[in-house]
C-alpha positions as CSV (number, residue, x, y, z in Angstrom):
1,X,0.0,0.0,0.0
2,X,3.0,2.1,0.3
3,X,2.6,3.3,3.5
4,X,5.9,3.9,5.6
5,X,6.2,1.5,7.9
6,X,9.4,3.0,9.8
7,X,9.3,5.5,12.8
8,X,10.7,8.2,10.9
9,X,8.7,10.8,9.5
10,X,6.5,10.6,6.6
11,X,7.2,14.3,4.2
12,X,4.3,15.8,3.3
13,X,3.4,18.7,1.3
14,X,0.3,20.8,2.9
15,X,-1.5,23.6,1.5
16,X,-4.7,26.2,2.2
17,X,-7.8,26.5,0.3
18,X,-6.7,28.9,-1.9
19,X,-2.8,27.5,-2.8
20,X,-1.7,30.6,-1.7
21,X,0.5,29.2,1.2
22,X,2.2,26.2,1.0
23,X,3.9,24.0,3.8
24,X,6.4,21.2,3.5
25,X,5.9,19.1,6.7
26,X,9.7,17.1,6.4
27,X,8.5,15.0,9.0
28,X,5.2,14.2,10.5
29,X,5.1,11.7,13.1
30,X,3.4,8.1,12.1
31,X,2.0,8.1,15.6
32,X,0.3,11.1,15.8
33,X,-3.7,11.5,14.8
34,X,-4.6,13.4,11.1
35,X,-6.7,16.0,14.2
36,X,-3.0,16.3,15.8
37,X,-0.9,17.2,12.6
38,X,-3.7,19.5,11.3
39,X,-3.7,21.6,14.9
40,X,0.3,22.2,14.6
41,X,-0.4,23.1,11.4
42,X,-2.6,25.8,11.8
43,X,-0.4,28.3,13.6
44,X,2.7,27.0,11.4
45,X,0.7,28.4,8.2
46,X,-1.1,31.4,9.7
47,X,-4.1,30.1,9.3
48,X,-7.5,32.0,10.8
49,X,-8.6,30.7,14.0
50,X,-12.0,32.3,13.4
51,X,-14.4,33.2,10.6
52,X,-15.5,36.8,10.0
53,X,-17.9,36.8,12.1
54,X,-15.7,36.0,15.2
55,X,-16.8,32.0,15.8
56,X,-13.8,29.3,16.0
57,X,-13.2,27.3,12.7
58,X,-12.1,24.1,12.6
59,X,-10.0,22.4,9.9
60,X,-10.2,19.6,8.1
61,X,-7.8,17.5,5.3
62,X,-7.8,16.2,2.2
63,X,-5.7,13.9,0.8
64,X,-5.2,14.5,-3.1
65,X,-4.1,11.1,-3.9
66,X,-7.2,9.4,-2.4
67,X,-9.7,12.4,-2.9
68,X,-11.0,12.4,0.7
69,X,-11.1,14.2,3.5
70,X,-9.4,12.5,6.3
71,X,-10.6,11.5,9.7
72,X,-9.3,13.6,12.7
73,X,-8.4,10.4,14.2
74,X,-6.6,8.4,11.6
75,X,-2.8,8.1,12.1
76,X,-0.7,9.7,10.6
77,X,1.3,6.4,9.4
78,X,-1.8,4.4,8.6
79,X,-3.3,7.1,6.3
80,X,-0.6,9.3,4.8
81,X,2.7,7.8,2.6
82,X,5.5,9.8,1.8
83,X,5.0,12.7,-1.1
84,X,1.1,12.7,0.1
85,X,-0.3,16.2,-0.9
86,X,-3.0,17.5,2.0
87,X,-5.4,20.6,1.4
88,X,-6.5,22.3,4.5
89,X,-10.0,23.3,4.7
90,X,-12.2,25.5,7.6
91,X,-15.5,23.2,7.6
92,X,-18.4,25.9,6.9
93,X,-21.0,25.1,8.8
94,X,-24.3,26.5,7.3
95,X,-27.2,28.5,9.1
């Protein structure tokens, strides 16, 4: 499946919404949850913390070579490989 079965990191390549800002991640840790790696993202990428109208956002990712967003509590190592491409997305809630 060409996940990385070692301790070491796993590189990534993460971006916003827009493609304006893009972070390489040289290595995530396989042990971590998807929830965890987004969270140290956020600040790394000055992302907003809030929308306009002042209420928390929280993020979501999704993995280009699958075309899904992942779950916040997938591992890191079960669900990302090496060269993996994430998108980081607010999760609109409507009303």
């Amino acid at each position: 499946m060409g996940k990385a079965e070692t301790l070491e990191g796993i590189g990534l390549t993460v971006s916003d919404v827009s493609g304006q800002k893009v972070f390489r991640v040289p290595q995530a840790p396989p042990n971590a949850t998807v929830g965890e790696l987004v969270q140290s993202l956020l600040s790394q990428m000055n992302l907003p913390a809030n929308d306009p109208n002042g209420q928390p956002l929280s993020y979501q990712a999704r993995l280009e070579r699958e075309g899904r967003h992942l779950n916040a509590a997938e591992r890191v190592g079960d669900a990302l490989a090496t060269g993996d491409k994430l998108m980081l997305q607010p999760n609109i809630d409507a009303g």
